[in-house]
N, CA, C and O atoms as a Tinker XYZ file with bonds, in Angstrom:
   508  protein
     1  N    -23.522000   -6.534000  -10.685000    73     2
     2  CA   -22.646000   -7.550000  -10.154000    64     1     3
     3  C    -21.217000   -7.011000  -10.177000    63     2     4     5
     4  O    -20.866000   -6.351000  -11.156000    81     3
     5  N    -20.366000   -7.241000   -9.171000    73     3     6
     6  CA   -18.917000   -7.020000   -8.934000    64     5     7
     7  C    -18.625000   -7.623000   -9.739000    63     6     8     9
     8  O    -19.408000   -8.484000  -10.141000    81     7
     9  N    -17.247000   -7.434000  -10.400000    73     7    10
    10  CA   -15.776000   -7.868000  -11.168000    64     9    11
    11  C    -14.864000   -8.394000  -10.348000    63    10    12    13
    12  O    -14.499000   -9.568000  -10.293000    81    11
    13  N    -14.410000   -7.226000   -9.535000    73    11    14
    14  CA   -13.267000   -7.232000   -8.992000    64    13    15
    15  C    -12.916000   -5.756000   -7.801000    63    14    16    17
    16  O    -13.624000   -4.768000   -7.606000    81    15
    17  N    -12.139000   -5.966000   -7.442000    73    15    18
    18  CA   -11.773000   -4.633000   -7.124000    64    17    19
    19  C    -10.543000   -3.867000   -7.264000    63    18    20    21
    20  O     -9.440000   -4.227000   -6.852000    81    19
    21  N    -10.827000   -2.728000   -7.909000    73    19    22
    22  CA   -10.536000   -2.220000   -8.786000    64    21    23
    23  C     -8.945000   -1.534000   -8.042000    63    22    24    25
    24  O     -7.782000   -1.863000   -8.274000    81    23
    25  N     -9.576000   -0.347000   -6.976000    73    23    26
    26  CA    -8.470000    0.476000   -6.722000    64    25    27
    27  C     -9.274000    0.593000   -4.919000    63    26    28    29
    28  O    -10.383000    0.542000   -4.387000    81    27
    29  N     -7.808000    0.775000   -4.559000    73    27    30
    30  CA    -8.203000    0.828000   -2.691000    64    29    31
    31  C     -7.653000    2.775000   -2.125000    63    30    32    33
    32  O     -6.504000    3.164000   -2.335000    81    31
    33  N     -8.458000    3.464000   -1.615000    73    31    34
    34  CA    -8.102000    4.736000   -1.166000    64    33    35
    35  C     -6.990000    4.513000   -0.091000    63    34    36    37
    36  O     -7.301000    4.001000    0.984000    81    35
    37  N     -5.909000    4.823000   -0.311000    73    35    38
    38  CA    -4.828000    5.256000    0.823000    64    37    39
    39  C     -4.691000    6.643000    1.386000    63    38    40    41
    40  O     -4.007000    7.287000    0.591000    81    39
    41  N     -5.014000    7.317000    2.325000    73    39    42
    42  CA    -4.722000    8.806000    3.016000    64    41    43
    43  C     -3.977000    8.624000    3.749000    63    42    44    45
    44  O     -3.944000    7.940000    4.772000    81    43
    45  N     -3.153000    9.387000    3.147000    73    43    46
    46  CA    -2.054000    9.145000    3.561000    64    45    47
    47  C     -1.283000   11.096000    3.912000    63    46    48    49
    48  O     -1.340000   12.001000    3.080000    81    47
    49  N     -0.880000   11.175000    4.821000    73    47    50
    50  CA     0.113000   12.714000    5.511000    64    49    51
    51  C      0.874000   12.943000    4.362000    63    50    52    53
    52  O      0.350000   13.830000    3.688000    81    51
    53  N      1.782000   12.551000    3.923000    73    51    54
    54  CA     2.716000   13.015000    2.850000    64    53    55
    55  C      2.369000   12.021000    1.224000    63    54    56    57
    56  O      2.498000   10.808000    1.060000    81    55
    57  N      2.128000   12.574000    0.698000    73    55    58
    58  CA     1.901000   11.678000   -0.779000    64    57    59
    59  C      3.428000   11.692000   -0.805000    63    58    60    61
    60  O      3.946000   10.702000   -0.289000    81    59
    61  N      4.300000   12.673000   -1.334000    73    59    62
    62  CA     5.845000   12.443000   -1.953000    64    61    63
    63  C      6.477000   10.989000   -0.901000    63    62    64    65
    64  O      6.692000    9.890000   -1.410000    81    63
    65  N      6.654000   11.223000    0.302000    73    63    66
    66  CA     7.162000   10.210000    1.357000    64    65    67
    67  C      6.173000    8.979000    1.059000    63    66    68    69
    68  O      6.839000    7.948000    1.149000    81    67
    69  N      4.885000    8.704000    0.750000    73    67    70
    70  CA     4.553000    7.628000    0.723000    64    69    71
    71  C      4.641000    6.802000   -0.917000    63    70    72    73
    72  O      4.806000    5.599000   -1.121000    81    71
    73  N      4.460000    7.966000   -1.985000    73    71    74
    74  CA     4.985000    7.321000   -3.382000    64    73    75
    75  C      6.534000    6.719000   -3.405000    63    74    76    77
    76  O      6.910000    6.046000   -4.365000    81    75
    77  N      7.324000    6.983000   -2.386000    73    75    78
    78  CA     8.934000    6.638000   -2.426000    64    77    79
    79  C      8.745000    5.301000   -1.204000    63    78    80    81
    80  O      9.189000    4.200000   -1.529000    81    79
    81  N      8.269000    5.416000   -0.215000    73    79    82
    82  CA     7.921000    4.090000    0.747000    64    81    83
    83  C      7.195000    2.744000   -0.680000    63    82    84    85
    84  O      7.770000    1.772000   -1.171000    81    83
    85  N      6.131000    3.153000   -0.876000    73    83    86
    86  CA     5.639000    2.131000   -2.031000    64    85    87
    87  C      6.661000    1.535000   -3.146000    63    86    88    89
    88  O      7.032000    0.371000   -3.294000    81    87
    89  N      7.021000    2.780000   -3.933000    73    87    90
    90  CA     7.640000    2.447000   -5.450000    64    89    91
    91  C      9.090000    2.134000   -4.669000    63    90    92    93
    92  O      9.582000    1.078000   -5.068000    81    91
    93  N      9.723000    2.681000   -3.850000    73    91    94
    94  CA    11.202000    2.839000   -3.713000    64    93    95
    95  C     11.579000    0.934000   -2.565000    63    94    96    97
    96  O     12.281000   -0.065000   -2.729000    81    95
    97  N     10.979000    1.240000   -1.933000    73    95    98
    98  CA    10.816000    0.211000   -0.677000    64    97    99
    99  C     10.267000   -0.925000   -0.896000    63    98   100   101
   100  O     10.720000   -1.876000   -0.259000    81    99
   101  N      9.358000   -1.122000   -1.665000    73    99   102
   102  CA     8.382000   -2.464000   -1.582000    64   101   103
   103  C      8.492000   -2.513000   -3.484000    63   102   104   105
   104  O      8.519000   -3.609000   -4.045000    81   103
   105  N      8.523000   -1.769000   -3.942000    73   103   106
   106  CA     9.057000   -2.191000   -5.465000    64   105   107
   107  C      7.621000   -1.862000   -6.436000    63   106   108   109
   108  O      7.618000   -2.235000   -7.609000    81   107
   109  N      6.622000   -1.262000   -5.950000    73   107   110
   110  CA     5.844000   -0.862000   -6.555000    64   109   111
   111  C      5.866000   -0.219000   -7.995000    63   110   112   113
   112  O      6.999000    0.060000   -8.388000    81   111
   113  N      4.933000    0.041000   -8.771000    73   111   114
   114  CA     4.831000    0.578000   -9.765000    64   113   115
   115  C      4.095000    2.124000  -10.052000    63   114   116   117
   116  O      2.871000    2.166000  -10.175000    81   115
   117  N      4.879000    3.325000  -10.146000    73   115   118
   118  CA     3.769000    4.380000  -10.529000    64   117   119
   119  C      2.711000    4.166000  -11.730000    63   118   120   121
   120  O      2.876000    4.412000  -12.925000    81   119
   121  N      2.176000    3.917000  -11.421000    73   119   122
   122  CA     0.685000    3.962000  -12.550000    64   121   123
   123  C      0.397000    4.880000  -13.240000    63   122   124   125
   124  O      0.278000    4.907000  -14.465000    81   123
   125  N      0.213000    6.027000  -12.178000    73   123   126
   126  CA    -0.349000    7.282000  -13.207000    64   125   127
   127  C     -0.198000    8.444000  -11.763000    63   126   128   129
   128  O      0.099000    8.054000  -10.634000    81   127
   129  N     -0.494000    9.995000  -12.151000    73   127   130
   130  CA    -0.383000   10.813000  -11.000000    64   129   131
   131  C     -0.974000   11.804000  -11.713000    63   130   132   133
   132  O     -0.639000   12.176000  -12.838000    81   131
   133  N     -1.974000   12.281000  -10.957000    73   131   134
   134  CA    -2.537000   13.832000  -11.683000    64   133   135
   135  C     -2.688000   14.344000  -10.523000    63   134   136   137
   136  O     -2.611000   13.729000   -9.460000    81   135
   137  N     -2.966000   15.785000  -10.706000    73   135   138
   138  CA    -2.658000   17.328000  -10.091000    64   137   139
   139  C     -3.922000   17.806000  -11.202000    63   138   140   141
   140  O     -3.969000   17.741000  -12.431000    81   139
   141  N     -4.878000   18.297000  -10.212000    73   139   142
   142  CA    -5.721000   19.500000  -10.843000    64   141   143
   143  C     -5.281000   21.004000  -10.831000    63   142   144   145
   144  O     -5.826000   21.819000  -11.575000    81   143
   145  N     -4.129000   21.397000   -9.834000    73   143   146
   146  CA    -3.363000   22.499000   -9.608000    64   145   147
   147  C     -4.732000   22.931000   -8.382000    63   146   148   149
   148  O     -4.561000   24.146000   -8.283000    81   147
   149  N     -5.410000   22.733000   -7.857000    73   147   150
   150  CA    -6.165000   22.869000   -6.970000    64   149   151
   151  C     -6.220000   22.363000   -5.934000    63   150   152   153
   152  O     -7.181000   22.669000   -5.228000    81   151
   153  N     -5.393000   21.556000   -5.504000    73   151   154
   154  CA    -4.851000   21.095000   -4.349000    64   153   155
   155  C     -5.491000   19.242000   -4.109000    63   154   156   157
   156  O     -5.449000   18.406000   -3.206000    81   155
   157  N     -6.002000   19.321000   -5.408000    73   155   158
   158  CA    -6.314000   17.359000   -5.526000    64   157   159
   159  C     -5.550000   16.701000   -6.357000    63   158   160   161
   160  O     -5.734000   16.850000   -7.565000    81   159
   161  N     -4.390000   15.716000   -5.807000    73   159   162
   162  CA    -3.414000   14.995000   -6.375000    64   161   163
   163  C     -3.666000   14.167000   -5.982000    63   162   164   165
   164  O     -4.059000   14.278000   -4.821000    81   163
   165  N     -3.654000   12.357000   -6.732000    73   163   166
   166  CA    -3.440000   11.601000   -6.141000    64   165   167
   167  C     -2.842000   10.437000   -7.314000    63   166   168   169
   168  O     -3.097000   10.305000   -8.511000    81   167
   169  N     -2.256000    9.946000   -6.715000    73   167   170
   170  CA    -0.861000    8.846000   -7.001000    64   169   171
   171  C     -1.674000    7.433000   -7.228000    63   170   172   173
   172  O     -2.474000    7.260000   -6.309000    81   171
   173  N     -1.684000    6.514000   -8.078000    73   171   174
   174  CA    -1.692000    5.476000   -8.334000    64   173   175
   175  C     -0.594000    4.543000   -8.365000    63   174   176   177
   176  O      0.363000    4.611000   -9.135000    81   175
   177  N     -0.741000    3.891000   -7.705000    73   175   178
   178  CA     0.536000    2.615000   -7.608000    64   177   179
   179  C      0.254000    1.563000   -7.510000    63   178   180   181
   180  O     -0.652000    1.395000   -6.693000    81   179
   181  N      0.877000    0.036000   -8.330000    73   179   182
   182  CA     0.478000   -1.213000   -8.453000    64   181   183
   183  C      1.849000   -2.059000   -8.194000    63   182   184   185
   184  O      3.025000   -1.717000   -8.319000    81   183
   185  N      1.230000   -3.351000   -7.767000    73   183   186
   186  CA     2.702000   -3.895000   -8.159000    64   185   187
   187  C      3.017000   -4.922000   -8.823000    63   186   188   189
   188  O      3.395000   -6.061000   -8.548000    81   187
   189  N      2.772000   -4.261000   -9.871000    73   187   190
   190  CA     2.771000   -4.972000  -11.679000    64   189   191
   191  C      2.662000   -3.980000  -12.233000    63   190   192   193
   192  O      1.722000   -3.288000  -11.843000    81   191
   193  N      3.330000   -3.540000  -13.125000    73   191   194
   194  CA     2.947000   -2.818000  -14.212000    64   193   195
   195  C      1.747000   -3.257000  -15.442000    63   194   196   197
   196  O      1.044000   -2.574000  -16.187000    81   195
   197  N      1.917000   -4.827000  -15.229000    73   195   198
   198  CA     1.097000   -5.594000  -15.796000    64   197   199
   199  C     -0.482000   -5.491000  -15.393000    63   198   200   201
   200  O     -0.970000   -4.440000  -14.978000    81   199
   201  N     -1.341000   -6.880000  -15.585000    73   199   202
   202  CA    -2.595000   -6.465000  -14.751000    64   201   203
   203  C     -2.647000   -6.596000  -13.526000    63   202   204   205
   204  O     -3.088000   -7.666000  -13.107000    81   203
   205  N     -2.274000   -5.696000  -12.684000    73   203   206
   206  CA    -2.242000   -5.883000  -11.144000    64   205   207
   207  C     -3.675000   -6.602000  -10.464000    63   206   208   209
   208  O     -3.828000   -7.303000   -9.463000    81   207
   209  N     -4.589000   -6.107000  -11.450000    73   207   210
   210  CA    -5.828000   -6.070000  -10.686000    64   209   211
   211  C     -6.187000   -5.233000   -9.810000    63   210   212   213
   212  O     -7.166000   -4.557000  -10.127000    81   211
   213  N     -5.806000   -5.070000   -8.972000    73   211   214
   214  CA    -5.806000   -3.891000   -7.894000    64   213   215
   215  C     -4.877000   -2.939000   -8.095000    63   214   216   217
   216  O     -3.897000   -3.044000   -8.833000    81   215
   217  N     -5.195000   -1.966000   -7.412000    73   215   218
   218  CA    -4.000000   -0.788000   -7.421000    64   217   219
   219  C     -3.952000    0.094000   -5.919000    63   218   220   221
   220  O     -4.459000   -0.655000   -5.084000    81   219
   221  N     -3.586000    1.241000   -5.340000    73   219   222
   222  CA    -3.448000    1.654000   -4.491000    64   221   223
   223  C     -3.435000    3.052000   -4.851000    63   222   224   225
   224  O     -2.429000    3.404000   -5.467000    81   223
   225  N     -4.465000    4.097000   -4.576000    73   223   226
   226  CA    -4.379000    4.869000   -4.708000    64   225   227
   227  C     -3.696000    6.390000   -3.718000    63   226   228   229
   228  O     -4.580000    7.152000   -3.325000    81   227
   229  N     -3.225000    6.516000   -3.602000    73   227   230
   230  CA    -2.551000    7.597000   -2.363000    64   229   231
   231  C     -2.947000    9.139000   -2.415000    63   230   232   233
   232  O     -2.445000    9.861000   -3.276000    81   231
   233  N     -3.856000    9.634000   -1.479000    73   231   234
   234  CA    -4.807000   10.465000   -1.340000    64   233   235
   235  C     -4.002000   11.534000   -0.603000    63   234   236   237
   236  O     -2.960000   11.156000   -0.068000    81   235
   237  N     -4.415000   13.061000   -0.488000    73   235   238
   238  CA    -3.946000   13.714000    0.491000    64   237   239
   239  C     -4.947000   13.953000    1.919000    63   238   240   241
   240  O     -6.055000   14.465000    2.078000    81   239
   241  N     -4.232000   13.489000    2.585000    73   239   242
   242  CA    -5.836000   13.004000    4.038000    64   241   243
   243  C     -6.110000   14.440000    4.378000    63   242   244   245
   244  O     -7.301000   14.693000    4.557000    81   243
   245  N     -4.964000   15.783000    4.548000    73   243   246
   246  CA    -6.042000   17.018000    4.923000    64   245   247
   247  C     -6.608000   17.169000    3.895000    63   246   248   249
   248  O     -7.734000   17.581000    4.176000    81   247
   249  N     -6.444000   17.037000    2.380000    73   247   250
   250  CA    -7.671000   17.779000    1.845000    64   249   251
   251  C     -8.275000   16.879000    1.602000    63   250   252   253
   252  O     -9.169000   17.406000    0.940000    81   251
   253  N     -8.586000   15.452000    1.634000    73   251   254
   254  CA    -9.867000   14.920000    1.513000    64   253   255
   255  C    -10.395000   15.111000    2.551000    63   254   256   257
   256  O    -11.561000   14.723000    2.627000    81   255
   257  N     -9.940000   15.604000    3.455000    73   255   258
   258  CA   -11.254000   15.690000    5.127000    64   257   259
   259  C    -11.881000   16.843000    4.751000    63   258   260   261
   260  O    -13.091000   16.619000    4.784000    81   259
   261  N    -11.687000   17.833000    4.449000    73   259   262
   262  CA   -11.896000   19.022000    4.256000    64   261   263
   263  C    -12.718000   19.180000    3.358000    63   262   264   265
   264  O    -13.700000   19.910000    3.489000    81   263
   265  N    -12.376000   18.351000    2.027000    73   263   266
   266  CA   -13.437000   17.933000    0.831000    64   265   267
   267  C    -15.079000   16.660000    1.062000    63   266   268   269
   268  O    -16.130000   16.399000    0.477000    81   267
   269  N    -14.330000   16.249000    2.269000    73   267   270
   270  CA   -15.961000   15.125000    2.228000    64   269   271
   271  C    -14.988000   14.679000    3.891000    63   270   272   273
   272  O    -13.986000   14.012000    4.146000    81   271
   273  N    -15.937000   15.457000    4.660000    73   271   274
   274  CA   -15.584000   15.491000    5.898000    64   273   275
   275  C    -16.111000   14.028000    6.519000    63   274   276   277
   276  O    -15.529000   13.535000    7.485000    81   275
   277  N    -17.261000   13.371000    5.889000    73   275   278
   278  CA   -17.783000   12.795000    6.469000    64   277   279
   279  C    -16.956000   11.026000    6.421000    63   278   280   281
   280  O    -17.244000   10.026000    7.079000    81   279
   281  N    -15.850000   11.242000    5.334000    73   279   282
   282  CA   -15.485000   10.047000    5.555000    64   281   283
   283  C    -14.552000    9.502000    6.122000    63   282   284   285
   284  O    -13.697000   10.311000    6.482000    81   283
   285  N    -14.208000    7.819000    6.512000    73   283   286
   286  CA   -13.439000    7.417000    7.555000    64   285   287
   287  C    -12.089000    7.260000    6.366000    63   286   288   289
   288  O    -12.030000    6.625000    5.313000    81   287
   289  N    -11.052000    8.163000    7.086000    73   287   290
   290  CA    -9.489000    8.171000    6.098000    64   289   291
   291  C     -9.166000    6.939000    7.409000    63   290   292   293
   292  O     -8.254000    6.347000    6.832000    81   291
   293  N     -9.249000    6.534000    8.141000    73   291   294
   294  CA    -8.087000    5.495000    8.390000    64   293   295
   295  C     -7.824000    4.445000    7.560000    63   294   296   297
   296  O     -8.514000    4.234000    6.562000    81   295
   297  N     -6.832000    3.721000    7.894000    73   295   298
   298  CA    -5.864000    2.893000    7.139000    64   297   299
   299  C     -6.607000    1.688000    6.609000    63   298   300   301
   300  O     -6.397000    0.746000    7.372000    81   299
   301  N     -7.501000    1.298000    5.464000    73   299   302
   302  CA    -8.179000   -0.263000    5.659000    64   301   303
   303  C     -6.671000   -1.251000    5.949000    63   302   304   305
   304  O     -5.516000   -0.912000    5.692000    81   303
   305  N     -7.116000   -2.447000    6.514000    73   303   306
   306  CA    -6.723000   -3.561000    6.671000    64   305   307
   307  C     -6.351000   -4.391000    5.604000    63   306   308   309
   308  O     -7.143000   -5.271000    5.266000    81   307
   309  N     -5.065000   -4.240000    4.894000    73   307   310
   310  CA    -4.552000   -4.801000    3.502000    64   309   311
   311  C     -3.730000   -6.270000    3.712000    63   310   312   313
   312  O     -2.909000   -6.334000    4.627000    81   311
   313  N     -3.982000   -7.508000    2.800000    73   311   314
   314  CA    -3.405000   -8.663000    3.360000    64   313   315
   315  C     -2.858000   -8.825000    1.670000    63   314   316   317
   316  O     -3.703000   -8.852000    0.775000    81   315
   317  N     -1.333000   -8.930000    1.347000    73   315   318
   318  CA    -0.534000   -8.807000    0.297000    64   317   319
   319  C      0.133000  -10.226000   -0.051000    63   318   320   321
   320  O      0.827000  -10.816000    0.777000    81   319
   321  N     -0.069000  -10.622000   -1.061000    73   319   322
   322  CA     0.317000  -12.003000   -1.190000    64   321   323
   323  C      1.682000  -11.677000   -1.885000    63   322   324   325
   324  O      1.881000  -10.712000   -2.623000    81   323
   325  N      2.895000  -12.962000   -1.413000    73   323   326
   326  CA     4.154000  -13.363000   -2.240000    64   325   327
   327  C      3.888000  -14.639000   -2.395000    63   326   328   329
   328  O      3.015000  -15.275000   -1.805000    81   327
   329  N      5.012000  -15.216000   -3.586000    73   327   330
   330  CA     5.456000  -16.773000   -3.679000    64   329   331
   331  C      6.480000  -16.918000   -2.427000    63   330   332   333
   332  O      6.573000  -17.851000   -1.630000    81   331
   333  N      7.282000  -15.607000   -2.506000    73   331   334
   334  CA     8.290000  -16.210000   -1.491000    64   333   335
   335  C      8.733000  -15.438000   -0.467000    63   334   336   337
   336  O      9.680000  -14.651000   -0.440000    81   335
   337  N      8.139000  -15.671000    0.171000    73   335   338
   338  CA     7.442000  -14.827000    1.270000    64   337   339
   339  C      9.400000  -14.475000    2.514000    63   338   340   341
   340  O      9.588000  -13.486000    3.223000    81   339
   341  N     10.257000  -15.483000    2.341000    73   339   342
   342  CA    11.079000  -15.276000    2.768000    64   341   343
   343  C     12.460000  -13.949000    2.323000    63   342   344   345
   344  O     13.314000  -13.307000    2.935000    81   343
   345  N     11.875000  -14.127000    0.603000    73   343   346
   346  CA    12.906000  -13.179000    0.290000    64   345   347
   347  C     12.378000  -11.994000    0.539000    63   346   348   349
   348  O     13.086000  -10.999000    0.687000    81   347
   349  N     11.400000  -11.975000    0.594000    73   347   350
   350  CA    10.777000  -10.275000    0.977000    64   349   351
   351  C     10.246000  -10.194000    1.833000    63   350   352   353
   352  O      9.190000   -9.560000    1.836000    81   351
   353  N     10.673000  -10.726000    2.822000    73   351   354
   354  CA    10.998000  -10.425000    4.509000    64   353   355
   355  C     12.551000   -9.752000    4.649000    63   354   356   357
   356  O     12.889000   -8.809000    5.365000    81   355
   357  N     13.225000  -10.411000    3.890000    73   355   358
   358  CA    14.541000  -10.207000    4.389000    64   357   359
   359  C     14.733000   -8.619000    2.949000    63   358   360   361
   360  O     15.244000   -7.649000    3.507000    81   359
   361  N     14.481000   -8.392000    1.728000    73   359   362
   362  CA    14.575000   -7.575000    1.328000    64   361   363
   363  C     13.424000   -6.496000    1.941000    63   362   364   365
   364  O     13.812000   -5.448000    1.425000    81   363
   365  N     12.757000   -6.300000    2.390000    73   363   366
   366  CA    11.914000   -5.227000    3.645000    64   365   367
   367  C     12.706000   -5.086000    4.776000    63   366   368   369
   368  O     12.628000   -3.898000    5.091000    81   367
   369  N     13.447000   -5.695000    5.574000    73   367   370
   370  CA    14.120000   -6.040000    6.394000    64   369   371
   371  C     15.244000   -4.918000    5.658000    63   370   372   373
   372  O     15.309000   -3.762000    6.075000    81   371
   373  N     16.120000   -5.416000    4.509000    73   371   374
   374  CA    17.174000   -4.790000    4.392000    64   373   375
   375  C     16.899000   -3.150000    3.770000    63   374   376   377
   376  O     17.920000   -2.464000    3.734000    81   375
   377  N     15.942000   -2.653000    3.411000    73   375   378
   378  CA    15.937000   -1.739000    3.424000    64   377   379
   379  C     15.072000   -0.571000    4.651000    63   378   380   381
   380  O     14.355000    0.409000    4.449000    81   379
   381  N     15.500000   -1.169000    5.800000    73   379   382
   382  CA    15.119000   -0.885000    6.658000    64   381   383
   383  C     13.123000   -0.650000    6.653000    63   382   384   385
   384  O     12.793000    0.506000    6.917000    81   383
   385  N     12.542000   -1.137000    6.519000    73   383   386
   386  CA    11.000000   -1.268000    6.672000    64   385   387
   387  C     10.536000   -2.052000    7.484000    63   386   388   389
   388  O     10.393000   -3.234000    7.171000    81   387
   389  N     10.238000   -1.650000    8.556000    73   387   390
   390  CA     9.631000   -2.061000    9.738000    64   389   391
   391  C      9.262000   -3.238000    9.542000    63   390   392   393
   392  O      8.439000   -3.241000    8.627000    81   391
   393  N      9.468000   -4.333000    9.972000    73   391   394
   394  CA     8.464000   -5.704000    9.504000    64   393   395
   395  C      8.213000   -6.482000   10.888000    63   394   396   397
   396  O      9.066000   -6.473000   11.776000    81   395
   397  N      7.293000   -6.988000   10.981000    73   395   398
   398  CA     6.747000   -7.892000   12.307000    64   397   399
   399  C      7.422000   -9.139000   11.935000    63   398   400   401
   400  O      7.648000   -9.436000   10.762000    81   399
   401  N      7.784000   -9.964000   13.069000    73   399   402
   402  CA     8.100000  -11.336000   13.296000    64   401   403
   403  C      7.186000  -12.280000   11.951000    63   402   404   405
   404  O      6.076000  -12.190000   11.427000    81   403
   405  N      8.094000  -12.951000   11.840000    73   403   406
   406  CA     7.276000  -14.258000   10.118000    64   405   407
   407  C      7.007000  -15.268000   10.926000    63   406   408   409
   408  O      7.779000  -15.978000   11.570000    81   407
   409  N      5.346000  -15.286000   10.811000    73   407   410
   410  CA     5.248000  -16.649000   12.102000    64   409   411
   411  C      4.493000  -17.180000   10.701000    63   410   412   413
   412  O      4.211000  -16.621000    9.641000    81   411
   413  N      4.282000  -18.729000   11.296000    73   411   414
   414  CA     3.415000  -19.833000   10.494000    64   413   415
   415  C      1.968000  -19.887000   10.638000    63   414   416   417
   416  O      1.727000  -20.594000   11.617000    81   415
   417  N      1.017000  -19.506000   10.164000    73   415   418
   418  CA    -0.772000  -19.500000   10.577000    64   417   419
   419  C     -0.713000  -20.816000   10.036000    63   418   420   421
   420  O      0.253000  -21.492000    9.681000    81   419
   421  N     -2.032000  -21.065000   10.044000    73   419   422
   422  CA    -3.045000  -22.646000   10.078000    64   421   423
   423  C     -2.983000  -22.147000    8.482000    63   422   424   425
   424  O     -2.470000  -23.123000    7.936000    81   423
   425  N     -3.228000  -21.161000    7.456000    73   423   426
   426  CA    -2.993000  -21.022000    6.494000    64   425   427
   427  C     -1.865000  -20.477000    5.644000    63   426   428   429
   428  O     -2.045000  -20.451000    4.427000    81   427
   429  N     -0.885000  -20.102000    6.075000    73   427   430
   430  CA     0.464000  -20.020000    5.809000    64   429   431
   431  C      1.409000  -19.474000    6.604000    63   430   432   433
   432  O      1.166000  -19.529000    7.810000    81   431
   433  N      2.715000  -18.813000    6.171000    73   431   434
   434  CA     3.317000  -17.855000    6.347000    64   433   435
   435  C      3.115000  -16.602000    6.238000    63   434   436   437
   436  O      3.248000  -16.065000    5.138000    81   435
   437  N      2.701000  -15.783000    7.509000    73   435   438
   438  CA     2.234000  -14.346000    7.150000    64   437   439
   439  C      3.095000  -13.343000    8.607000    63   438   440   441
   440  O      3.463000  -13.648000    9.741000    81   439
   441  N      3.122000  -12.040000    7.759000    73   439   442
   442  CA     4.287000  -11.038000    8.743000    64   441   443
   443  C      3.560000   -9.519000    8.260000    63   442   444   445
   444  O      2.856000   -9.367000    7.262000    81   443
   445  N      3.860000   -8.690000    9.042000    73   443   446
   446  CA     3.426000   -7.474000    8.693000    64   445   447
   447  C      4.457000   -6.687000    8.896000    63   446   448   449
   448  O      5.415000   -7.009000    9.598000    81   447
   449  N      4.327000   -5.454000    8.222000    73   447   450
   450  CA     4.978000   -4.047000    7.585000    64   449   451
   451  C      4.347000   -3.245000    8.191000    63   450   452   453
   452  O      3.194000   -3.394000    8.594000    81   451
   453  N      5.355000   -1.867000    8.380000    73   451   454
   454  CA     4.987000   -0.565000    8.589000    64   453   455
   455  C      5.086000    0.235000    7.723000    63   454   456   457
   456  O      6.055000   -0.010000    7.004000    81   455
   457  N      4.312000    1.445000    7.325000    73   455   458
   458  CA     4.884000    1.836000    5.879000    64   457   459
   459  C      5.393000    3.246000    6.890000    63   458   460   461
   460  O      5.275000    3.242000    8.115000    81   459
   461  N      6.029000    4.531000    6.007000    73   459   462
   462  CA     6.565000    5.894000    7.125000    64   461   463
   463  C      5.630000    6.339000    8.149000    63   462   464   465
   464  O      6.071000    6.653000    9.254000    81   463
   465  N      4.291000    6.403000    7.877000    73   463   466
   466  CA     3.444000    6.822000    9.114000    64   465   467
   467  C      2.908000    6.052000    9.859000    63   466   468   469
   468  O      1.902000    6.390000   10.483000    81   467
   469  N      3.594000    4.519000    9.999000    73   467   470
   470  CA     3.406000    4.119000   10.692000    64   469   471
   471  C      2.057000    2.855000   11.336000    63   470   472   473
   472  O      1.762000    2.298000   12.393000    81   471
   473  N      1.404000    2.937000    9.379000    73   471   474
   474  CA     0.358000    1.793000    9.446000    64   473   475
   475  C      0.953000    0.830000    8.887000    63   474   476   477
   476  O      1.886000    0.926000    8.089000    81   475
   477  N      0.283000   -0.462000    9.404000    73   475   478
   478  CA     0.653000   -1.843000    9.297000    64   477   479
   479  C     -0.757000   -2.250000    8.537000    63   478   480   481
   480  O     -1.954000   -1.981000    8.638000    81   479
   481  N      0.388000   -3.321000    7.453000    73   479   482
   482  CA    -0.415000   -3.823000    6.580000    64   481   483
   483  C      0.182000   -5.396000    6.630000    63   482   484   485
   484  O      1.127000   -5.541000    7.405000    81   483
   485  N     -0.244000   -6.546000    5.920000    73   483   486
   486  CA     0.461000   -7.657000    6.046000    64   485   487
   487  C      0.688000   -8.707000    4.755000    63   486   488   489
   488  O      0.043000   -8.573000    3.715000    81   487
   489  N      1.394000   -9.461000    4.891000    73   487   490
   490  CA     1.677000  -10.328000    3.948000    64   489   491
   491  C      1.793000  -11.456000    3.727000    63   490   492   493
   492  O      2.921000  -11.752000    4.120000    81   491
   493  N      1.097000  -12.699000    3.145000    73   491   494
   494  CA     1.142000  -14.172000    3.631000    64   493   495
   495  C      1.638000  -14.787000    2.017000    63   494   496   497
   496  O      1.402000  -14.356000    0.888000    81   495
   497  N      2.258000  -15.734000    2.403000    73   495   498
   498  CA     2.851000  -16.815000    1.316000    64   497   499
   499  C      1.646000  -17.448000    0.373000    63   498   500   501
   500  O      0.809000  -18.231000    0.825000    81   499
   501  N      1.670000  -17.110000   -0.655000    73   499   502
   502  CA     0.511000  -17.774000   -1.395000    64   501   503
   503  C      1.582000  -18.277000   -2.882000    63   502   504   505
   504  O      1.894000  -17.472000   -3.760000    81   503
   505  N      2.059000  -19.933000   -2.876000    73   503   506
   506  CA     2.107000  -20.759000   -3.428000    64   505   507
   507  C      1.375000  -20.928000   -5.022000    63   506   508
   508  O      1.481000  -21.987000   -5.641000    81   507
């Protein structure tokens, strides 16, 4: 039986540019980062230092293709909850991070982000 889920794979082109988009931009937390010196690094980031519950892991996409060719690196479809969904529109906004129009759904307030390469992820008001 599931718990929870745990940690989500990000492949991502640049790990350094995307650990500074996460932690620097959106206020994330470094978790942890290992280096085998063999060319497998990957970055953990939450946003809590606390129990996030989830975390985000940030992969290097050429060498995981190269390492397990067979799997799909695109971007999953991430939906990010705030209380206040207005101030961090406008703090994404002010540090220049791409953000989509804040419209009203049948279930809240929700807007989406670009992170540097250019995938969109989104974010809805959860009260």
């Amino acid at each position: 039986m599931f718990s929870k889920v745990g940690q989500i794979m990000l492949y991502v082109n640049d790990q350094d540019k995307a650990l500074h988009f996460w932690t620097e931009k959106l206020g994330f937390h470094l978790m942890a980062e290992e280096d085998n010196g063999e060319g497998m690094r990957w970055i953990e980031v939450a946003p809590s230092k606390d129990d996030a519950g989830t975390s985000l892991i940030l992969h290097n996409k050429d060498f995981v293709a190269k390492m397990s060719p067979e799997l799909n690196l695109g971007t999953p479809s991430l939906m990010f909850f705030t209380k206040d969904i207005e101030q961090l529109y406008s703090d994404l906004s002010n540090k220049e991070v791409t953000v989509g129009e804040l419209v009203e759904m049948p279930f809240g307030r929700v807007f989406n982000f670009a992170d540097d390469e250019e995938n969109y992820f989104a974010v809805m008001e959860q009260k």
